[in-house]
C-alpha positions in Angstrom: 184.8 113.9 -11.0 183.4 117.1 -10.7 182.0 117.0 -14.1 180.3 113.7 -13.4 178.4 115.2 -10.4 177.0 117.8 -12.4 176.0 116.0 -15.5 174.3 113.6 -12.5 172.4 116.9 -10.7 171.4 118.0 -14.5 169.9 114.3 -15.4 168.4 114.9 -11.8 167.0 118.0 -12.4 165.7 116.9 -16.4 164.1 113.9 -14.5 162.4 115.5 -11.9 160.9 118.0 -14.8 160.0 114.9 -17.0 157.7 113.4 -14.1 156.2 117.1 -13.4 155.2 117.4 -17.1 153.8 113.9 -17.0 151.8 114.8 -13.6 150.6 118.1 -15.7 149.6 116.2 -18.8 147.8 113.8 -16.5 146.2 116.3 -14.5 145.3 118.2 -17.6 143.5 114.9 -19.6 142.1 114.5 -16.0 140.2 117.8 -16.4 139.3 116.9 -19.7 137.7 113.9 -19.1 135.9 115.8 -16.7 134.3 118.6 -18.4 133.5 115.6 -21.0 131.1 114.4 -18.7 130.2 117.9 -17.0 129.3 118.5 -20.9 127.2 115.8 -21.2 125.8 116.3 -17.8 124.9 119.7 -19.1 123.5 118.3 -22.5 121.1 116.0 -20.6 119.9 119.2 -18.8 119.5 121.0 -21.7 117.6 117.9 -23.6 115.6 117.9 -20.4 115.2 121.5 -20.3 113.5 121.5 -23.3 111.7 119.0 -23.1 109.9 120.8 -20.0 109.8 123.7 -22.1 107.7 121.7 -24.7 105.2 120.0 -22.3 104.2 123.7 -20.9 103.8 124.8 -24.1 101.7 122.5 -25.4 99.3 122.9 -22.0 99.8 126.9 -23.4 98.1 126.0 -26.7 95.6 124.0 -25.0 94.3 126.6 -23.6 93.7 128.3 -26.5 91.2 127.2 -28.5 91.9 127.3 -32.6 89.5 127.1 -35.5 91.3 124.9 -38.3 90.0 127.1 -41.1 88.1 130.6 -41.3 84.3 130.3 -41.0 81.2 131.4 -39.0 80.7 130.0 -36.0 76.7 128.5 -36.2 76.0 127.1 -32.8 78.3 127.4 -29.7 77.7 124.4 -27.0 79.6 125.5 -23.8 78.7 128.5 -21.6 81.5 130.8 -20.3 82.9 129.6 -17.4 82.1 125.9 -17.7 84.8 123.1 -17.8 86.4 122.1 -21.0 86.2 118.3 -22.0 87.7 117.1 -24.6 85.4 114.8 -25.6 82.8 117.5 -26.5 82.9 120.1 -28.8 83.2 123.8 -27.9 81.8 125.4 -31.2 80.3 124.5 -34.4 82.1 126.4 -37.8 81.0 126.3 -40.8 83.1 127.7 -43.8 80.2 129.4 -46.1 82.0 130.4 -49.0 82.1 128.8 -50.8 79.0 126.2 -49.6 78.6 122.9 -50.4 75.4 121.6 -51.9 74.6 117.9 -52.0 72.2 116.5 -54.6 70.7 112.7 -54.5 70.7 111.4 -58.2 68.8 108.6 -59.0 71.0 105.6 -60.2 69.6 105.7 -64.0 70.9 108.9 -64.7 74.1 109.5 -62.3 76.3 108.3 -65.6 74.7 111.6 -67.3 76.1 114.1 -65.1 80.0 115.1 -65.4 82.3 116.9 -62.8 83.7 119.7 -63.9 81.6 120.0 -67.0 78.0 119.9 -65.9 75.2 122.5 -65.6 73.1 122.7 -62.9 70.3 125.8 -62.0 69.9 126.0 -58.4 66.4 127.6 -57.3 66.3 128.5 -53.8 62.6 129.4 -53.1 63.3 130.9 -49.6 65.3 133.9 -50.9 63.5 133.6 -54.4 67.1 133.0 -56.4 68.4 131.1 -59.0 72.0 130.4 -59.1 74.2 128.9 -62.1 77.1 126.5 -61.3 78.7 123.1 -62.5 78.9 119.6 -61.3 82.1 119.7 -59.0 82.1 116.1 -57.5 80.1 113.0 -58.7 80.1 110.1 -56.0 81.5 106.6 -57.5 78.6 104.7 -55.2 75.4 104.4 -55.2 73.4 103.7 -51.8 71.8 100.1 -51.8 68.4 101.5 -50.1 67.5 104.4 -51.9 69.2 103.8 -54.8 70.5 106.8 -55.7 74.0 108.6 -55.9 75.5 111.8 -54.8 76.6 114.7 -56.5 78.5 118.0 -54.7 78.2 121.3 -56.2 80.3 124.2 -54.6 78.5 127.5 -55.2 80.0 130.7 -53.9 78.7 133.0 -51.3 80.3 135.9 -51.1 77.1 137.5 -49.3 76.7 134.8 -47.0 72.5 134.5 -48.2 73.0 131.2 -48.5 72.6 129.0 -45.4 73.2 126.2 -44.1 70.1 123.3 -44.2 68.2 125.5 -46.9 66.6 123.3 -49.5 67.0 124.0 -53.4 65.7 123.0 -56.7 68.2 121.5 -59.0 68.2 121.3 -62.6 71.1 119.2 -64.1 71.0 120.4 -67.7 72.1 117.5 -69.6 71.5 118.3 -73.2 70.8 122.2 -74.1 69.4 123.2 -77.8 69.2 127.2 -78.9 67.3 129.1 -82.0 64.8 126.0 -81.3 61.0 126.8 -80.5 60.0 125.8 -76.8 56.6 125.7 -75.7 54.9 125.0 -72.1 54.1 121.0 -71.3 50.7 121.8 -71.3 50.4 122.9 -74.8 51.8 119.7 -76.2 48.5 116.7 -77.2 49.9 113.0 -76.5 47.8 111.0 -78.8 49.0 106.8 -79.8 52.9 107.7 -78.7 52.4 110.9 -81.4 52.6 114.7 -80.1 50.7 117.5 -81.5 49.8 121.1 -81.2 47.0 123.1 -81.8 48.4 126.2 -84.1 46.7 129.3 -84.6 46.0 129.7 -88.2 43.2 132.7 -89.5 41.4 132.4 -86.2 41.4 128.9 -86.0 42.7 125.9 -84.4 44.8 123.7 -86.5 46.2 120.2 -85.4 49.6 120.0 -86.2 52.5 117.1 -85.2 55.3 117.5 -84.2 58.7 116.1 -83.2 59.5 117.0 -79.5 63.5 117.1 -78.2 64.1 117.8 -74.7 61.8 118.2 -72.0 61.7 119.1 -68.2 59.0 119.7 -65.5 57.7 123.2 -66.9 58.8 123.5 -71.2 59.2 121.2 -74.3 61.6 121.8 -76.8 60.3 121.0 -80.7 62.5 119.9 -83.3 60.1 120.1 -86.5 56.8 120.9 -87.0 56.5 124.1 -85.6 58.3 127.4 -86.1 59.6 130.3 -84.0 57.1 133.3 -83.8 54.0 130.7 -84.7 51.1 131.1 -82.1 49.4 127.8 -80.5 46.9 127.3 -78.3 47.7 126.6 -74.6 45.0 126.4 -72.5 42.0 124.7 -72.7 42.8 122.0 -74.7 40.2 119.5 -74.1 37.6 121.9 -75.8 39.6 122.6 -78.5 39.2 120.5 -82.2 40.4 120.6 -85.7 39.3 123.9 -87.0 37.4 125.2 -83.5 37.7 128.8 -83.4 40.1 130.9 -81.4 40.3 133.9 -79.8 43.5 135.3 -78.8 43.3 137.1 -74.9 46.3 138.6 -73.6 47.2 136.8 -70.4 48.3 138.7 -67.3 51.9 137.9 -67.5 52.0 139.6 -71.0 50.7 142.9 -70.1 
């Protein structure tokens, strides 16, 4: 009997310590569940938090005004002081080196000139200049009033003489010829779609055709008919006839 009572008290005792671990364990996934949700509580703050952080730095960078490149600024339209909008520009920046230059083409020949490979002479009369450069962008329209296409040359300006607005002379050079004789436009006679030149020959005028190549506003290339080193008369053509004689002055430019 005696034994009975105490195998009784010890299944007792076991049972009482089976519901206090269960009380623990539940307890213990109590506090679990709990700092679960105190962790997302937490993480929401955090989320939040940042998100604050965020909004007051972006009014930060507002404040601060940033160029989106390096350049010069060329006209400022707010005074110190006054209130920002943010519908109206602070500052005008322009990026001068290199500078852009934009040339209208008319339509005929816009198929003539090649990015990347073109010539072009730019004459600048304001700073008396001439600049070399190439084609670097050819437009793919042409404007239905005037007719003409675009064409953007970058030129570099590392001494910032070249301005913005400035107009230039441009010379595309399309075709180039060397070792070829080139005379001015006003030396060449146009006579029934033939060209001719007066050459000097023993002090006198002689009326000589040639074949012409390229031309601009100023020179005129010639093929055949005349050689390098011959002299022709250039001035004062309309008095001058087959076998007229000539005197040879020096000009101003040659002395």
């Amino acid at each position: 009997r005696q034994q009975l009572d105490d195998l009784m008290a010890q299944y007792d005792s076991a049972n009482a310590g089976l519901v206090t671990a269960n009380t623990g364990v539940s307890r213990a996934n109590d506090a679990i569940m709990s700092a679960k949700m105190s962790i997302g509580v937490r993480k929401a703050e955090l989320i939040q938090a940042e998100a604050n952080l965020n909004a007051v730095q972006v009014a930060l960078d507002n404040t601060m005004v940033r160029a989106p490149f390096d350049g010069v600024v060329v006209s400022r339209r707010s005074d110190p002081g006054a209130m920002a909008n943010p519908a109206v520009a602070l500052f005008r920046i322009e990026q001068n080196n290199p500078v852009k230059i934009v040339a209208s083409i008319i339509e005929k020949d816009i198929d003539q000139i090649k990015a990347g490979k073109t010539r072009v002479l730019i004459h600048l009369d304001s700073i008396d200049e001439v600049y070399e450069a190439v084609a670097d962008l050819v437009y793919p329209s042409i404007d239905a009033v005037s007719r003409t296409g675009r064409v953007e040359i970058l030129l570099k300006n590392p001494d910032n003489r070249l301005r913005t607005g400035m107009f230039a002379k441009i010379i595309f050079l399309l075709n180039t010829s060397s070792d070829v004789p080139v005379i001015a436009r006003d030396a060449l006679v146009r006579h029934n779609g033939q060209h001719f030149v007066y050459v000097i020959e023993n002090g006198c005028a002689v009326k000589r055709q040639v074949e012409i190549g390229i031309v601009d506003e100023a020179r005129v290339e010639i093929i055949s008919g005349l050689k390098t080193g011959e002299q022709i008369v250039s001035r004062g053509l309309e008095f001058v006839r087959e076998g007229s004689p000539v005197k040879i002055v020096e000009s101003e430019i040659d002395k």
